[in-house]
ROSEDO-487011 format. One record per atom (N, C-alpha, C, CB): residue in one letter; atom name; residue number from 1; y, x, z. Coordinates in steps of 0.02 Angstrom, whole numbers, plus 50000, padded with zeros to 5 digits. Glycine has a CB too. Layout:
res	atom	n	yy	xx	zz
A	CA	NUM	Y	X	Z $
...
***
This chain:
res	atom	n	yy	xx	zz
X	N	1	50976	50249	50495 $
X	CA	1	50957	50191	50455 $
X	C	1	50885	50172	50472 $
X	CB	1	50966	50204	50380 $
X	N	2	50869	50093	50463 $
X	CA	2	50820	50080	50499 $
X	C	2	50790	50082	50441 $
X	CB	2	50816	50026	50545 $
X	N	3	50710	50095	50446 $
X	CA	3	50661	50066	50399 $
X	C	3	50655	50012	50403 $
X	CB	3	50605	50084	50400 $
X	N	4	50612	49956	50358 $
X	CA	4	50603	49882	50361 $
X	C	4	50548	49892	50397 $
X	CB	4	50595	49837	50295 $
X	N	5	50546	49847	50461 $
X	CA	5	50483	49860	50506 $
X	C	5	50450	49786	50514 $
X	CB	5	50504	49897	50587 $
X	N	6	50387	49798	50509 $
X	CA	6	50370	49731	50522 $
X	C	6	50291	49754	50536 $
X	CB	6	50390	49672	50455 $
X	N	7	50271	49742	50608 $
X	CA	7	50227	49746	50647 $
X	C	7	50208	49806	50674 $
X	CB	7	50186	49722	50625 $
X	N	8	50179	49784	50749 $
X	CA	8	50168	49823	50816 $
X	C	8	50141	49877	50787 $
X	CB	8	50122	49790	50874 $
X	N	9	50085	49889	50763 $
X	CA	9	50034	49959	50726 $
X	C	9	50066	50003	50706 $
X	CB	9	49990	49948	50663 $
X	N	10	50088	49960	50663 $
X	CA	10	50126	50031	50611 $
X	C	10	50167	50069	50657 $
X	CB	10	50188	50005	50539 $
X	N	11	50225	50031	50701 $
X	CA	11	50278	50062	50723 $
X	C	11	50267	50109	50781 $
X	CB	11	50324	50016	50738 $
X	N	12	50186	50086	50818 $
X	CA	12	50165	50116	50863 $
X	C	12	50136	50187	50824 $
X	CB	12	50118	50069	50902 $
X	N	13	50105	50208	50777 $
X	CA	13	50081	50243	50736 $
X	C	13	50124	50277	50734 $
X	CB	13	50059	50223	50688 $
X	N	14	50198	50271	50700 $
X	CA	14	50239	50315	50666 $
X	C	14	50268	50341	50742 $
X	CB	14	50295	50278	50605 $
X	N	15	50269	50307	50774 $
X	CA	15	50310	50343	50849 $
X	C	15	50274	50389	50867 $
X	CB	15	50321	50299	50918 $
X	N	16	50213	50386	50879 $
X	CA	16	50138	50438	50904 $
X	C	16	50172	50518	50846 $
X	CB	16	50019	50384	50859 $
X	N	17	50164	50494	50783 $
X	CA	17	50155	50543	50724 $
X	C	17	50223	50568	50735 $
X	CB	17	50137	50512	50643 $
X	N	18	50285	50553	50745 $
X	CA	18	50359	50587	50752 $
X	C	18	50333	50624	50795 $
X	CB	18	50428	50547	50775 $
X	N	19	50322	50599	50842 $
X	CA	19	50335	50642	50897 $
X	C	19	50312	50716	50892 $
X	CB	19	50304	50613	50953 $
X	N	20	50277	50729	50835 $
X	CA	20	50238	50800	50819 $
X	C	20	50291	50829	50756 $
X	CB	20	50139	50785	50786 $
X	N	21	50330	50796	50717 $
X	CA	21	50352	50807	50656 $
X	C	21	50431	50822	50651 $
X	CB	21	50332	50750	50619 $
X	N	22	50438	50834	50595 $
X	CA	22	50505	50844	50579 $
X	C	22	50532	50775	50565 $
X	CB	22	50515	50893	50522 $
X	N	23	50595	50773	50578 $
X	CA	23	50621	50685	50543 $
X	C	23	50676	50725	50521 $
X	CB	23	50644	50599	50603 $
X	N	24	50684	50644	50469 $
X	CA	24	50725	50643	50426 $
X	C	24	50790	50602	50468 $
X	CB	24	50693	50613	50360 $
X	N	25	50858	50644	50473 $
X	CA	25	50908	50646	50536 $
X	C	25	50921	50572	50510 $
X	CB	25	50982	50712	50542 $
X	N	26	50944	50532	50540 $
X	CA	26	50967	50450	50563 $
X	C	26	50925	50411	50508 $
X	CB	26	51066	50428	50555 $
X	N	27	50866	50425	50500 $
X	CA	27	50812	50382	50471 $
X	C	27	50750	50367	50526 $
X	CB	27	50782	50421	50401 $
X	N	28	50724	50316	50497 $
X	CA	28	50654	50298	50536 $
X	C	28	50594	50348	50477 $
X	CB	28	50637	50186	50538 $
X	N	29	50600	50399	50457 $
X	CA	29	50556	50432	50447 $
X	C	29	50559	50496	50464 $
X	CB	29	50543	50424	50398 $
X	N	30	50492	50522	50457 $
X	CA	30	50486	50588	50460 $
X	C	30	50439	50635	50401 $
X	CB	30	50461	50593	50527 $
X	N	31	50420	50716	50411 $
X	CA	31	50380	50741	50355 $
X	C	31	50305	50703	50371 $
X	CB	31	50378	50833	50353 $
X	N	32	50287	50671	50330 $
X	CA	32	50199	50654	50326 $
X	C	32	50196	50581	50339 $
X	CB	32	50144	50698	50391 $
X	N	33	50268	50560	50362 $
X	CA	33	50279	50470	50371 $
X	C	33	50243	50436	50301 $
X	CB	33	50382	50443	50371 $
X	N	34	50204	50403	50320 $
X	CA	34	50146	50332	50269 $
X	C	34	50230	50272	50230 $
X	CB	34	50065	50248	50372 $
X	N	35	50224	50263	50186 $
X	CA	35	50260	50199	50174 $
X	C	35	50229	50166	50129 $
X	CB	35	50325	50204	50155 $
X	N	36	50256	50108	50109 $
X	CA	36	50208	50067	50072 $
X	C	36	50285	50028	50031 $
X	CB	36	50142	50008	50132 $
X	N	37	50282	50038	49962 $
X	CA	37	50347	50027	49928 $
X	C	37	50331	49945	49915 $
X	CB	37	50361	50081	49852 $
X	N	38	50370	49920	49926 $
X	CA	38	50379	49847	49881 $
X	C	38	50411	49813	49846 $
X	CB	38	50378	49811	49899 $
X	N	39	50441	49844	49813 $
X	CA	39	50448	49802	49744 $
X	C	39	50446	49873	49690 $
X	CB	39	50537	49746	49737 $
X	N	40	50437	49847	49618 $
X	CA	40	50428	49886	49589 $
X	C	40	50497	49900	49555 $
X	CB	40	50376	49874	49557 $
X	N	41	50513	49994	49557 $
X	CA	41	50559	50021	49517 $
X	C	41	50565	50078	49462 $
X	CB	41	50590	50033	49553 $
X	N	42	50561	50051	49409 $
X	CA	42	50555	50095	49367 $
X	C	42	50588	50134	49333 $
X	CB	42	50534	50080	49343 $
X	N	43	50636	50138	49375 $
X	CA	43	50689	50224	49354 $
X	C	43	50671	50265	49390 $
X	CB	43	50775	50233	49367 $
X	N	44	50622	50271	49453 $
X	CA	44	50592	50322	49493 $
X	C	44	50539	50335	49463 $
X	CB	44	50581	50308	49559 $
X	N	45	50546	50400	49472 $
X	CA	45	50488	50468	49462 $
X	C	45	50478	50499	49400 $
X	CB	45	50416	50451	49476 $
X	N	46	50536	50519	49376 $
X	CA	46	50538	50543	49319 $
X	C	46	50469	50588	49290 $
X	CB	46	50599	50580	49324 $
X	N	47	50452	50613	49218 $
X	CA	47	50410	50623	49197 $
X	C	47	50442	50715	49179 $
X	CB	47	50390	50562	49145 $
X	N	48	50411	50761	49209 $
X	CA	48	50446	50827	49203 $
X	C	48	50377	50869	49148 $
X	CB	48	50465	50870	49300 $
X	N	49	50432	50920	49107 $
X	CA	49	50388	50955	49064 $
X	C	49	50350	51007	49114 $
X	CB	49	50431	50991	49000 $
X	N	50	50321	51052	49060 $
X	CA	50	50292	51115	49106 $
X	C	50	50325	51156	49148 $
X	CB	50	50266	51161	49070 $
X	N	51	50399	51156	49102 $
X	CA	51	50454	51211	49151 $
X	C	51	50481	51169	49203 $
X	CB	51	50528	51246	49106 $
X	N	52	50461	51095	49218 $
X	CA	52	50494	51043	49283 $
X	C	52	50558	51019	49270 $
X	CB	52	50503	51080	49357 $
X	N	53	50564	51010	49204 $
X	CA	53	50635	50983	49177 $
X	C	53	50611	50914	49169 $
X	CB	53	50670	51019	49100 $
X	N	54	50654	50867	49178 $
X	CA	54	50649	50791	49157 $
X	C	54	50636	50783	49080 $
X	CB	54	50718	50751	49176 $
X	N	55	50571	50740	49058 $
X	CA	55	50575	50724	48993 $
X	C	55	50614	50683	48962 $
X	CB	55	50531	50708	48979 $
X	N	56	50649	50685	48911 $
X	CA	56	50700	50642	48882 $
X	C	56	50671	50588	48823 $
X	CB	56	50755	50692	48850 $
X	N	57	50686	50522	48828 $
X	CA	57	50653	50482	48750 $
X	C	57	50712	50506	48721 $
X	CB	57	50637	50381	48739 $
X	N	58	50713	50455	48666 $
X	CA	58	50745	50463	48597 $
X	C	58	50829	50469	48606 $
X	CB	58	50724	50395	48548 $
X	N	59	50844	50423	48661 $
X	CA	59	50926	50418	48678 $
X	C	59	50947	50472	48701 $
X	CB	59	50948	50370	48728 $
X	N	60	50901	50515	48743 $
X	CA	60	50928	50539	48805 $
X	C	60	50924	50532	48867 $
X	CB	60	50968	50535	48804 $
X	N	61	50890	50477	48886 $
X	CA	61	50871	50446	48958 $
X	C	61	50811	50468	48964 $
X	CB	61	50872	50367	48969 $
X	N	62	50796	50486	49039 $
X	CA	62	50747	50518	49038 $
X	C	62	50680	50452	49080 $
X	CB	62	50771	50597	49076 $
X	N	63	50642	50492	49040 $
X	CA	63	50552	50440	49059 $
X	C	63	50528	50445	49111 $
X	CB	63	50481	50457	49021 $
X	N	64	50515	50404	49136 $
X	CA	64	50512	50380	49209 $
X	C	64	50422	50360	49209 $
X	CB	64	50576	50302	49225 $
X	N	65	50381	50354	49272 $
X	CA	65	50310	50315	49273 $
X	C	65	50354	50280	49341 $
X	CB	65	50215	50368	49286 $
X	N	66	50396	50289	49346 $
X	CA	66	50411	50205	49385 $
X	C	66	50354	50215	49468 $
X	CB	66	50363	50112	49310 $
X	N	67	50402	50173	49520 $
X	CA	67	50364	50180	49589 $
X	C	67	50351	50101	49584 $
X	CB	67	50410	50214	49667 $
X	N	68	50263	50096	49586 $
X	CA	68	50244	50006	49591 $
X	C	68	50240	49962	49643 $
X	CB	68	50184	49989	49572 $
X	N	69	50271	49912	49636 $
X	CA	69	50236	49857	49693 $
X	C	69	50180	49878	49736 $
X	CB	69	50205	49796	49657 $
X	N	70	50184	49903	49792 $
X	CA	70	50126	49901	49849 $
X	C	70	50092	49960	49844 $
X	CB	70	50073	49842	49844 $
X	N	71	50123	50010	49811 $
X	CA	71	50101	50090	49821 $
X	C	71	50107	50122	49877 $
X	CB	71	50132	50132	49782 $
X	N	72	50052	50142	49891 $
X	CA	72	50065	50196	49985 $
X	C	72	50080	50265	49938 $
X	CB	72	49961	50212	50064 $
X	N	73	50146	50295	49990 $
X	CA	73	50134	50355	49980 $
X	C	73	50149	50394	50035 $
X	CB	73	50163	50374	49928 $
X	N	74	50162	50464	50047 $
X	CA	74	50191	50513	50105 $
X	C	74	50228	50541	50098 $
X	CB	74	50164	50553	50128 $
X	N	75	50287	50546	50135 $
X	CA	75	50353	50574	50134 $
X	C	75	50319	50657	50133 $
X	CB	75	50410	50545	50208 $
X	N	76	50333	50702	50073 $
X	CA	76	50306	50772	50079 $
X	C	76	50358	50805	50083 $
X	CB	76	50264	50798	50028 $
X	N	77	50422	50791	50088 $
X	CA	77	50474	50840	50098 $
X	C	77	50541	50785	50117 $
X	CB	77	50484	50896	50022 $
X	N	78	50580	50849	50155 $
X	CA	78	50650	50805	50204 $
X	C	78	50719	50838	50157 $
X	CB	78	50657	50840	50320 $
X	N	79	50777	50830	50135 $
X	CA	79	50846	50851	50114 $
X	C	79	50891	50827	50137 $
X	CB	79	50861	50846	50060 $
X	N	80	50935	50827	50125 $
X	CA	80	51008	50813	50160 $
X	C	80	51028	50753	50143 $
X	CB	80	51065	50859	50141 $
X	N	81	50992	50700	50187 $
X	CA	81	51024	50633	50173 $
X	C	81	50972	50600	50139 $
X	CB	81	51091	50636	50131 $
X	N	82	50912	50642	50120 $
X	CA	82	50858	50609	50054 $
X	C	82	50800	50626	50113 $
X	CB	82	50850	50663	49952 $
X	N	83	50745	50597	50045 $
X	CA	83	50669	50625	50057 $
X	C	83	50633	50629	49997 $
X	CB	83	50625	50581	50106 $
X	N	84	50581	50638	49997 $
X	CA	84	50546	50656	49925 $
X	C	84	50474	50623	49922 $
X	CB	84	50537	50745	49913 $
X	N	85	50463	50569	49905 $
X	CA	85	50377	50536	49933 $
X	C	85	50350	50542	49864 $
X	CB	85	50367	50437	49969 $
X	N	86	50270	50552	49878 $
X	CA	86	50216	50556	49837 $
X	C	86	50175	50480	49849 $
X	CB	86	50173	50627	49858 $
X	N	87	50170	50467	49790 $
X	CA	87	50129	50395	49813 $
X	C	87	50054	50412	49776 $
X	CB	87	50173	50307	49774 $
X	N	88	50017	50378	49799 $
X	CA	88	49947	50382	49789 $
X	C	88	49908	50368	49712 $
X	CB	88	49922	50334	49839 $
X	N	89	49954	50334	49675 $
X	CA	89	49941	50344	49592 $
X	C	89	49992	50418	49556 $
X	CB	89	49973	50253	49547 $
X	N	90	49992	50449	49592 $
X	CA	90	50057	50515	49577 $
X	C	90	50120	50515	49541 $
X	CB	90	50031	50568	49539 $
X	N	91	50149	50440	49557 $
X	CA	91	50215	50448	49551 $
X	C	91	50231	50459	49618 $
X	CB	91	50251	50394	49519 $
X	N	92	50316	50515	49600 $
X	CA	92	50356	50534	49654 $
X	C	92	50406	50543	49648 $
X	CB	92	50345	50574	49680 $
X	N	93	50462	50547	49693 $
X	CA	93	50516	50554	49695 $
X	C	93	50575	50559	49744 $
X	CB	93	50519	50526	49667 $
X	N	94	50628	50571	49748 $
X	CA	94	50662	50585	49796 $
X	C	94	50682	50512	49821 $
X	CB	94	50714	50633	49778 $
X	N	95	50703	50494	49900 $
X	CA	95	50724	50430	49909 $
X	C	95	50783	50427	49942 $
X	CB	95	50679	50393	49941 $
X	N	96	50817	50378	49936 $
X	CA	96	50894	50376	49972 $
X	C	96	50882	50325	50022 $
X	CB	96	50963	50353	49920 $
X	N	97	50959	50344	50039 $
X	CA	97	50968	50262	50096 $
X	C	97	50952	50189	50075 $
X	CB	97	51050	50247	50118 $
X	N	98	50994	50192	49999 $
X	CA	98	50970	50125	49975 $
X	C	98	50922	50093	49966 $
X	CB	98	50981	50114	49938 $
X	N	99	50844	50163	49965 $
X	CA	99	50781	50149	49926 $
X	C	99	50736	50117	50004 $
X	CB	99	50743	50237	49879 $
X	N	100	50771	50138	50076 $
X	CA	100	50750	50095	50132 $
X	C	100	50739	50017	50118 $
X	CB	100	50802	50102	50185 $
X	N	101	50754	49984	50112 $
X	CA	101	50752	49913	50104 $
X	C	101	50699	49886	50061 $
X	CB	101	50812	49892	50081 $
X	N	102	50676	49951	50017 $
X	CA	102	50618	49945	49960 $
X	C	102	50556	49950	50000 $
X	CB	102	50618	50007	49898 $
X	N	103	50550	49973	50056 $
X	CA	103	50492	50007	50077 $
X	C	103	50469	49978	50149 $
X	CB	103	50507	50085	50078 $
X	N	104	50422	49985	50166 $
X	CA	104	50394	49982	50269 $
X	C	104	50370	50013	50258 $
X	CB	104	50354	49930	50323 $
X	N	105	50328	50038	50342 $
X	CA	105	50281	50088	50348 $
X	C	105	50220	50072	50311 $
X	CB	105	50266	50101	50417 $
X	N	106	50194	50119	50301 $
X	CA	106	50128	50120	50265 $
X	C	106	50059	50142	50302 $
X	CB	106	50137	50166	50210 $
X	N	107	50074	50139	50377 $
X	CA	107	50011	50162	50400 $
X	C	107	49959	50111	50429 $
X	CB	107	50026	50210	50448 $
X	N	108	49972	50052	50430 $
X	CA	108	49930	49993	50428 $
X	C	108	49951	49936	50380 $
X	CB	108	49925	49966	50496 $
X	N	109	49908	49947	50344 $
X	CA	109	49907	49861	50276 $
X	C	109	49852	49827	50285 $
X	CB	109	49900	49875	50177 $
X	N	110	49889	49774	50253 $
X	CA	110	49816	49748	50265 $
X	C	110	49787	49738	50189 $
X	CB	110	49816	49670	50311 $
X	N	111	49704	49706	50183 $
X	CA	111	49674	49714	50125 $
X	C	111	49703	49679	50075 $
X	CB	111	49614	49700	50129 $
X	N	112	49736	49644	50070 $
X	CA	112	49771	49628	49996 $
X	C	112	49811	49696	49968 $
X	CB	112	49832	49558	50004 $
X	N	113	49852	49700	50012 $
X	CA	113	49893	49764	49994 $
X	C	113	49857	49847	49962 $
X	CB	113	49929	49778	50067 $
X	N	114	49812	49839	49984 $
X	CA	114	49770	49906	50008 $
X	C	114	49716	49904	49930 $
X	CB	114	49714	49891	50107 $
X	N	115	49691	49864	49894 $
X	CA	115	49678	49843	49846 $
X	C	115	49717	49882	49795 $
X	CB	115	49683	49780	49851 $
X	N	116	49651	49926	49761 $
X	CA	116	49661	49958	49702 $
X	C	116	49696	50043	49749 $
X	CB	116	49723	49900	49641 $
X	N	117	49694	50052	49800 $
X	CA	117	49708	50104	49845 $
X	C	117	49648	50128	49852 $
X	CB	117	49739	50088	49907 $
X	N	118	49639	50196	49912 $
X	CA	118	49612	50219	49943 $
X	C	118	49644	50258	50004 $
X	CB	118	49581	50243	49906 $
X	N	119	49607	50265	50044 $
X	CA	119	49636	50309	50094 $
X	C	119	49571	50375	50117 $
X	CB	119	49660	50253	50165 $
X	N	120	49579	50418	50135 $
X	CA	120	49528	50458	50180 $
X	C	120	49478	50428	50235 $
X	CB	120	49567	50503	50218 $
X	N	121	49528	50397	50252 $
X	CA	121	49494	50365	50347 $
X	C	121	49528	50273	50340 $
X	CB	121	49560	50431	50453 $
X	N	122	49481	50235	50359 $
X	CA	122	49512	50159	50353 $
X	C	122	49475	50135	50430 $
X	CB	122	49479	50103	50265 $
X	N	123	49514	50112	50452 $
X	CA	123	49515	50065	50516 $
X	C	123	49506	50011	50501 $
X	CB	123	49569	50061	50554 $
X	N	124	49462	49954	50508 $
X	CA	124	49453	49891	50509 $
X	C	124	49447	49834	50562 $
X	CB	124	49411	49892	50484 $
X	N	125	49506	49800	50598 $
X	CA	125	49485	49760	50631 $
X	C	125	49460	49709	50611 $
X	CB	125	49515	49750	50660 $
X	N	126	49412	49683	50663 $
X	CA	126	49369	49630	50636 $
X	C	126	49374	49589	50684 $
X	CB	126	49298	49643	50618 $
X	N	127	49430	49504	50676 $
X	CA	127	49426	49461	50716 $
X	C	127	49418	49394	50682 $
X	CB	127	49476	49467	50756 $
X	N	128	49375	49356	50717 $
X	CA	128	49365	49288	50692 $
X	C	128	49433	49251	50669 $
X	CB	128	49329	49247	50749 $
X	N	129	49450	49236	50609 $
X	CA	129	49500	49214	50561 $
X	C	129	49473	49161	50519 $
X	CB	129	49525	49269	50518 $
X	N	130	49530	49111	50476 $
X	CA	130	49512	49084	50421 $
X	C	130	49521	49116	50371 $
X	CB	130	49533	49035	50412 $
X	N	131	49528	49201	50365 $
X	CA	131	49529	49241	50306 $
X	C	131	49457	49279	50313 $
X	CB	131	49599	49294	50303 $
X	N	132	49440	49292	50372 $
X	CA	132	49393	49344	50364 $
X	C	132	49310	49305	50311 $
X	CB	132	49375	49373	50459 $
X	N	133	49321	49357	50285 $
X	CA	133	49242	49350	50232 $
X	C	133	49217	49399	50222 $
X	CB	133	49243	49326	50160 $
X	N	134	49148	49390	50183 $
X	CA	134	49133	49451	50142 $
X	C	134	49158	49487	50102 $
X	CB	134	49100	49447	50116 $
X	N	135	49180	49463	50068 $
X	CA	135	49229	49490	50007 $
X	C	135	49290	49547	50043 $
X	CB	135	49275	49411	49966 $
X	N	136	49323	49503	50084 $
X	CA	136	49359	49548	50104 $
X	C	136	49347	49603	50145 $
X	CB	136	49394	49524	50122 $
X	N	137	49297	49609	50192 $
X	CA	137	49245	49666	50226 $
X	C	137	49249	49691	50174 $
X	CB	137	49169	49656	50257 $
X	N	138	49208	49687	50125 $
X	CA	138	49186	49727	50054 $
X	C	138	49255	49773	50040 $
X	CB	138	49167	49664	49977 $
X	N	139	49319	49726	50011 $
X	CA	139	49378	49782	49996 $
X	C	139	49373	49802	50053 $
X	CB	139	49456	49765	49973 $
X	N	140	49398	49796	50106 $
X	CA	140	49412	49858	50158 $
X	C	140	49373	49926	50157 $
X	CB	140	49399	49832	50226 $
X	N	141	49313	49910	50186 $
X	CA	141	49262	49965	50159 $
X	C	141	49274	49999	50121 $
X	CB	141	49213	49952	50138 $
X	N	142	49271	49974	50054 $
X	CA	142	49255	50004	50001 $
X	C	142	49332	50036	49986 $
X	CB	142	49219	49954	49947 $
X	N	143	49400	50044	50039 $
X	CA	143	49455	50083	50014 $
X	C	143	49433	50146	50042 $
X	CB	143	49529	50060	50035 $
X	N	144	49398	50178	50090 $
X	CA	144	49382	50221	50120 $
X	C	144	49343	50270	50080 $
X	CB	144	49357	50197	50170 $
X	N	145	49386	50350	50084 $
X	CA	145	49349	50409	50052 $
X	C	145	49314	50428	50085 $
X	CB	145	49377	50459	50033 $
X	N	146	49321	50459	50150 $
X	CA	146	49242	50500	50188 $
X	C	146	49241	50433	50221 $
X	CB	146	49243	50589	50253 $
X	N	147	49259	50401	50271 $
X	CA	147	49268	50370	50335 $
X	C	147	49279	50310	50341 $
X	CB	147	49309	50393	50367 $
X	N	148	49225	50262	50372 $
X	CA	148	49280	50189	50393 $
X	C	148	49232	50164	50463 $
X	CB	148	49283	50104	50310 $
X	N	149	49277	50153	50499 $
X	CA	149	49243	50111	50552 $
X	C	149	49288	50040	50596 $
X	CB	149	49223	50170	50609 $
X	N	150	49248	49986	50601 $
X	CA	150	49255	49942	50604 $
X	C	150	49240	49924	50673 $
X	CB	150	49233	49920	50559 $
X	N	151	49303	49872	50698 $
X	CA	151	49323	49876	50759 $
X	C	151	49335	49784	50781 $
X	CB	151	49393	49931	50759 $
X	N	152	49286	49780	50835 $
X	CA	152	49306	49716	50830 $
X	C	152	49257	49663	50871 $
X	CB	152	49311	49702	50758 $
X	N	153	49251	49596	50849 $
X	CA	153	49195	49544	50859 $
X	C	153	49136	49550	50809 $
X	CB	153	49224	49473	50852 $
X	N	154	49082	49578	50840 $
X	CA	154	49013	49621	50795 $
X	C	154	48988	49542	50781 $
X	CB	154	48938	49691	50854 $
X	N	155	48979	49459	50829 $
X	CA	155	48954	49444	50783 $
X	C	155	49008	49396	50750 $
X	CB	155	48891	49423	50798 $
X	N	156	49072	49395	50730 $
X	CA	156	49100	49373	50687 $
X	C	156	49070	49423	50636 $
X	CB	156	49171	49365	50698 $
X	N	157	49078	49502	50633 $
X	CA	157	49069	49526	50568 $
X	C	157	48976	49494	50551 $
X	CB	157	49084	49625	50570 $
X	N	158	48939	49487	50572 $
X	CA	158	48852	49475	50549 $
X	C	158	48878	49394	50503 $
X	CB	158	48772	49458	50648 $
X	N	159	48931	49357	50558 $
X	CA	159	48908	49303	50520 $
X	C	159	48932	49290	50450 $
X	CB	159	48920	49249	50555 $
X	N	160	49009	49335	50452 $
X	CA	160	49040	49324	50366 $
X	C	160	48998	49371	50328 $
X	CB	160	49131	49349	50350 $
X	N	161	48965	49424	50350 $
X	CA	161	48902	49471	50296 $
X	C	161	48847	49425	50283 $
X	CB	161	48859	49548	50335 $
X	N	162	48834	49391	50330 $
X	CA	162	48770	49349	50292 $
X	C	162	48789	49279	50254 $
X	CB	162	48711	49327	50350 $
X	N	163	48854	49262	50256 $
X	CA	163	48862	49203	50214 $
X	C	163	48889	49206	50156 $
X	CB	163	48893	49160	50241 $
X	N	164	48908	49161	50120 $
X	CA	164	48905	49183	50050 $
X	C	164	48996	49185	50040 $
X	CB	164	48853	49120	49990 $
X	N	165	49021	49214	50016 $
X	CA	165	49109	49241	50003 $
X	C	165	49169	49168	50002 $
X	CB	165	49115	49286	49903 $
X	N	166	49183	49163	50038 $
X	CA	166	49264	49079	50008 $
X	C	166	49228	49089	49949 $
X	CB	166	49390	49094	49998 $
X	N	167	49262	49125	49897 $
X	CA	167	49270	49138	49836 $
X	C	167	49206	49074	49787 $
X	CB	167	49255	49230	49832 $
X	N	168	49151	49076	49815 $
X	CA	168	49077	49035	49789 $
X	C	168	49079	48983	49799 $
X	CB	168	49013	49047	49815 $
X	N	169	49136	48943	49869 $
X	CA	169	49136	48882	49880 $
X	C	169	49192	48852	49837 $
X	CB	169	49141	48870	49948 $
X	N	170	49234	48889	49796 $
X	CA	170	49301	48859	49771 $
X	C	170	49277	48807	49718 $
X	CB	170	49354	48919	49737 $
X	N	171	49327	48767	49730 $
X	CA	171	49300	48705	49665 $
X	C	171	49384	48717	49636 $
X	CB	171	49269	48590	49701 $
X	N	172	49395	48757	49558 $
X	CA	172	49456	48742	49534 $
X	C	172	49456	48707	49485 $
X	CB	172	49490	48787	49521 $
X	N	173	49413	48685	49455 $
X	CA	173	49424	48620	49426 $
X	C	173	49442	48648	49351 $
X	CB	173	49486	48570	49468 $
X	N	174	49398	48714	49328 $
X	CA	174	49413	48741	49251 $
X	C	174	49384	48708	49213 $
X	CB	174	49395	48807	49232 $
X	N	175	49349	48658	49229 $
X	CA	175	49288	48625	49153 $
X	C	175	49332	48555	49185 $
X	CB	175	49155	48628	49160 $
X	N	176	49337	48524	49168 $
X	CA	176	49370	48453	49183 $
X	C	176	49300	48406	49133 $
X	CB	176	49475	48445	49142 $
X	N	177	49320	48358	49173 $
X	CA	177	49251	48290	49125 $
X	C	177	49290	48259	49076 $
X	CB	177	49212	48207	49181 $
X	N	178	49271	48294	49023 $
X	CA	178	49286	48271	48952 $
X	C	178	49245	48216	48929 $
X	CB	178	49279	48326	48902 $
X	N	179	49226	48182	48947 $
X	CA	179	49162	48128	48935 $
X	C	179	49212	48057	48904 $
X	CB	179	49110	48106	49029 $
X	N	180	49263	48048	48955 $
X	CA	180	49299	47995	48902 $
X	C	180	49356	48009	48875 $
X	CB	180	49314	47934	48927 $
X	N	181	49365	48053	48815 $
X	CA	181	49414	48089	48770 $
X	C	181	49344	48071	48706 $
X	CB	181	49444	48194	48798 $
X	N	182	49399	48063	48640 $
X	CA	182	49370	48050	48580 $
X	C	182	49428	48090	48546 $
X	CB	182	49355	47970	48559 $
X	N	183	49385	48125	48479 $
X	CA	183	49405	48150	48425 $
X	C	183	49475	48116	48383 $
X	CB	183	49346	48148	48390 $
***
């Protein structure tokens, strides 16, 4: 079964990283495979007591923290037909065939996605765009725990650091001219 793939990086990434790993037999993953879930489901990742039993509410159904919209996590273990991913706010859970279609790789996002994340090590390309800004330099950067280095057109990056963010030029039009309105 295929993963949902969508772009060169990632797929080049995960091919490099198999090639060292265990996979998960007729899946596009393997142990330590990145994914990045998308849409949110909240019957995954049940909530377990001290002894690792599922907690139950009031019915009998058991309590879930749910896997969110645009969570990275890492496949930490392979089973028979399953896998088991940890995502980066510490929900986890086992995944099936069906839960493929929920997910792509997770080893290149870009900064919208990556927002409210972190990673260890962040890669930043930097090419002259009508997205690139300060602001967004800023999230990238700032997802990075020890490490980030930035890769690219040095003076595209000088010129969006010294100018002032999209964000300052937006005109949305929250105060409107109340000047001819009467009581």
């Amino acid at each position: 079964m295929a993963l949902h793939r969508r772009g060169a990086l990632n797929t080049a990434i995960e091919a490099r990283w198999a090639s060292r790993q265990e996979r998960l037999r007729g899946w596009d993953l393997g142990l330590g495979s990145k994914v990045l879930w998308l849409e949110s489901d909240h019957a995954k990742s049940p909530v377990l007591d001290e002894a690792g039993r599922p907690v139950l509410d009031d019915e009998g159904q058991p309590v879930t923290d749910g896997f969110m919209n645009e969570a990275i996590g890492v496949v930490r273990r392979l089973g028979q037909g399953s896998g088991f991913v940890e995502f980066d706010d510490g929900a986890a859970d086992r995944i099936l065939p069906r839960d493929l279609e929920k997910m792509r790789r997770g080893w290149a996002v870009s900064v919208h996605k990556a927002q409210g994340s972190s990673c260890r090590h962040v890669v930043v390309p930097v090419a002259r765009s009508r997205l690139l800004d300060r602001s967004r330099i800023y999230t990238a950067v700032t997802r990075a725990e020890r490490s980030c280095v930035l890769v690219g057109d040095e003076a595209a990056l000088r010129e969006v650091v010294l100018d002032e963010p999209f964000a300052s030029r937006r005109d949305v039009g929250f105060f409107p001219d109340f000047a001819g309105l009467r009581a």
